[in-house]
Residue, then its C-alpha position, 0 to 999 in steps of 0.5 A: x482490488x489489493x491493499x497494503x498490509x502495514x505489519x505491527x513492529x516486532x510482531x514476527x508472525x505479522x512481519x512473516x505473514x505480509x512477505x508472505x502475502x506480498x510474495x503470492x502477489x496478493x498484497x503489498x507490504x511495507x514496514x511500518x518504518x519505511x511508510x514516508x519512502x514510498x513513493x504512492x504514485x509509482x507503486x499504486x498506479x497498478x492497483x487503481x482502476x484505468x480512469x484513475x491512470x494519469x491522476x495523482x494517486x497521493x492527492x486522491x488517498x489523501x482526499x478519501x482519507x480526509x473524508x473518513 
């Protein structure tokens, strides 16, 4: 599994960490301003297990999200 790692704005070490980590290839990041571009379905189709391959992965998180 992976996760996104979403650094706090201004907080250097947070920012330098999440490239870092992104880099190795052990998470994703993305700023915290550049949330609304990504485009879910491209960039965590990888990450998802095979069954969930031709689902749309935004209405899914969105479904678990409503669920927490």
């Amino acid at each position: 599994r992976t996760a996104w790692i979403v650094p706090t704005p201004g907080q250097r070490e947070q920012e330098y960490l999440a490239r870092y980590l992104q880099n190795q290839g052990w998470f994703h990041s993305v700023l915290q301003s550049r949330i609304q571009e990504i485009d879910v379905n491209s960039r965590l189709s990888n990450t998802l297990p095979p069954e969930f391959s031709n689902t749309d992965l935004a209405a899914i998180i969105a479904k678990r999200l409503a669920s927490l």
